[in-house]
N, C-alpha and C positions, 0 to 999 in steps of 0.2 A: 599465483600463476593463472594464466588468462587459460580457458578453455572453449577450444573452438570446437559444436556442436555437429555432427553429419548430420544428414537430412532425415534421415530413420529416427534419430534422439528428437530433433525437430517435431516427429510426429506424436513421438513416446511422450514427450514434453506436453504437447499440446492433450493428451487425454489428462492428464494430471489440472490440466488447465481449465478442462471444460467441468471436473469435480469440481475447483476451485471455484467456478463463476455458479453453480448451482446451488453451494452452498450460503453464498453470499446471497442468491435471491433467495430461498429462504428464512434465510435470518433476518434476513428485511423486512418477508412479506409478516413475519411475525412479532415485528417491531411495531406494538400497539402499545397505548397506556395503560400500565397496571402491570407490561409483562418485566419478568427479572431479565437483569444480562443473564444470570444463570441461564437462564431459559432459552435464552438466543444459541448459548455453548452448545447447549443440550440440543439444538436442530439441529443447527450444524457437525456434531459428532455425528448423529446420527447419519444425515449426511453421506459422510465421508465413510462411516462404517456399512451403508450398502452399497458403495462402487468400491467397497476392496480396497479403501486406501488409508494411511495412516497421517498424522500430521505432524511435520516438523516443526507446530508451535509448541505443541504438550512436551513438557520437560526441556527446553531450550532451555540454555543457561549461558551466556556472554559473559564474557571479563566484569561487567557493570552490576550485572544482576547477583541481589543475594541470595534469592530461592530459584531453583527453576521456574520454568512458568508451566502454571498449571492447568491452564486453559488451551483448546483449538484454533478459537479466534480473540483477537485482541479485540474490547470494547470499549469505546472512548468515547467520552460523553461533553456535550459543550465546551470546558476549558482545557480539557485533557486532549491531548495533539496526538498521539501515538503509543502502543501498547499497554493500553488499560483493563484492565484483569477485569473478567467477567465476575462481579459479585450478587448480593441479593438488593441491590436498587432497583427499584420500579420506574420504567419510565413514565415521562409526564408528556401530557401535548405538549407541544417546542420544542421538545429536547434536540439539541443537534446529535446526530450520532454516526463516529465513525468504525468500521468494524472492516478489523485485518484478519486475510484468513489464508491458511495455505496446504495444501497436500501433495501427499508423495504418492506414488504408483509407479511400481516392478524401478522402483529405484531414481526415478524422477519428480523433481520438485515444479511443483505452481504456486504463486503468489499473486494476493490481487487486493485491494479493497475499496471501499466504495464508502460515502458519507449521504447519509439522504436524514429528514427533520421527521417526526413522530408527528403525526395529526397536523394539526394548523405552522405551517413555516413565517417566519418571521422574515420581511424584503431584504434586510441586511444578508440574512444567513445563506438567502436563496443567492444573492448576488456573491455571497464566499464561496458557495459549492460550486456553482460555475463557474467562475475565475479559476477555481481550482483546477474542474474537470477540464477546460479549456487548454490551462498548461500543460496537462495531461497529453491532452491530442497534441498539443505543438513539440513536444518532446519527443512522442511516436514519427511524428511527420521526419523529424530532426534525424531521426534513425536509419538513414543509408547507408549502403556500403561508402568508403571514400571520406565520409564524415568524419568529425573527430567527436570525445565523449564531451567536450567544451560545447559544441557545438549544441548537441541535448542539454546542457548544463545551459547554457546560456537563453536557448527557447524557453524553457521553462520558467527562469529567473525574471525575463525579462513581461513576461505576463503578468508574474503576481506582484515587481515592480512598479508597473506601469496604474496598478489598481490602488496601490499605496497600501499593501499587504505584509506581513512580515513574514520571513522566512529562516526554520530554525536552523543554527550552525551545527553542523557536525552530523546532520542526519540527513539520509537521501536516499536516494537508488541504490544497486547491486546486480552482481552477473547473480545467476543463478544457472541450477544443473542438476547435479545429482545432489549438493548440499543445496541450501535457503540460501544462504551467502556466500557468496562469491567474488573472486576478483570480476572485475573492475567496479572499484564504487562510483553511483554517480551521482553529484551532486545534483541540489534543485537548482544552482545560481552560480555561474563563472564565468571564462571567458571563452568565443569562439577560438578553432582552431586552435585549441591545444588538447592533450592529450591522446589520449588512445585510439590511435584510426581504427574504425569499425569496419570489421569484416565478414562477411557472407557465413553464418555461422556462429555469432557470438550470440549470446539471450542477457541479457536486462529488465532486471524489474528498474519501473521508471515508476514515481511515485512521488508528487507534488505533495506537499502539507503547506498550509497558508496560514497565517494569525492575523486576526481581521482585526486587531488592532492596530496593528502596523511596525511593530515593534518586532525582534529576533527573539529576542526572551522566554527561557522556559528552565523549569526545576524539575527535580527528580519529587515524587509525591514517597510518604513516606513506607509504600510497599516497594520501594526500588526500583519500581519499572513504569508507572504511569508517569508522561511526563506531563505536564500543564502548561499554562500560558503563565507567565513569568505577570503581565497586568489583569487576570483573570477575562480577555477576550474571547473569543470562540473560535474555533480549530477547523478546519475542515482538510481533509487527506483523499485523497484517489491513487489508485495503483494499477498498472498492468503489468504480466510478462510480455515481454516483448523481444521475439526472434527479428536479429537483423537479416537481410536477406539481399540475394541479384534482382529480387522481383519487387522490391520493397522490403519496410516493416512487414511485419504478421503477428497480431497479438494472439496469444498463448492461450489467455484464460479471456475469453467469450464466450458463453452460452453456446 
């Protein structure tokens, strides 16, 4: 079931949003060579433990996964596309790294993540994160009333398309609320004008992930939740929440 947001949840949302964007720049600003993902978890708990909020990644558990997940933010490193468990790897300079993060407050959820390169970036990698992030904003743009969720679905597609990127199947966006998941999913790739008319009131995490090989391809790694690049290419992901609105979009989780 779809759930349409008042404008009071709209606000409530949006603090849960601004934890989420905080925590992500610190786990960035402490993404140097030599530190563990552990150590990224550990900021960002922190984090989220002095504005009072809790996360709906620690102990998530999907139909898919074998364990909960034991982590706040997902760490995902070069080949790995989406939810890669914070362990004790050091990063290196070049590492591409993407990191998913999300918080609850007094009952409402934010979701967000951001991909950026450790030390020295590679042109390749710099040219995947912004194709990515690019899709990102064409998705958001996509997000008016009247619209349909084809419509985001097809913005988005047709960027990482057009770059000769690949895109994985069966993974994408979501409504979100008071859970992380929520009706309506949204695809990164489809077609315009179909689906779900967007109305004044609905929130969507919008969430591009790209494989710079160009291929769709990706495997379950064998802790059941990181997933990989199916030809070992490199990944890059970005996410906002994002309240559809009369006034436009309005992303959720900015600083």
């Amino acid at each position: 079931m779809v759930e349409i947001k008042t404008d009071a949840s709209l606000d409530a949302m949006r603090v849960a949003g601004r934890v989420v964007a905080d925590a992500l720049a610190a786990a960035r600003a402490a993404a140097t060579p030599g530190v563990r993902l552990l150590d990224l978890d550990e900021v960002a708990r922190t984090v989220l433990r002095e504005a009072g909020a809790t996360s709906p990644f620690l102990g998530y558990r999907p139909g898919f996964a074998p364990t909960p997940f034991p982590a706040v933010i997902c760490a995902s490193v070069n080949d790995a596309i989406v939810h890669g468990i914070p362990d004790g790897y050091r990063l290196r300079d070049g590492d591409l790294v993407s990191i998913d993060c999300g918080a609850i407050v007094d009952g409402w959820a934010g979701d967000a993540a951001t991909s950026f390169t450790v030390g020295t970036a590679r042109p390749e990698d710099q040219q995947l994160m912004e194709t990515t992030r690019r899709a990102l904003e064409a998705g958001i743009a996509a997000a008016v009333v009247g619209a349909r969720i084809g419509d985001v679905s097809h913005a988005i597609g047709r960027v990482g398309r057009a770059a000769g990127y690949g895109i994985p199947d069966d993974f994408g966006g979501h409504g979100i609320g008071r859970s992380m998941h929520e009706d309506p999913p949204v695809p990164n790739d489809g077609r315009p004008g179909r689906g779900l008319v967007l109305r004044h009131g609905l929130v969507i995490a919008i969430e591009p992930m790209f494989l710079s090989g160009g291929g769709n391809g990706y495997y379950a790694a064998p802790d059941g939740w990181t997933l990989r690049t199916t030809d070992g290419s490199r990944a890059a992901h970005f996410e906002h929440t994002v309240a559809v609105t009369d006034d436009g979009p309005r992303v959720l989780t900015l600083p």
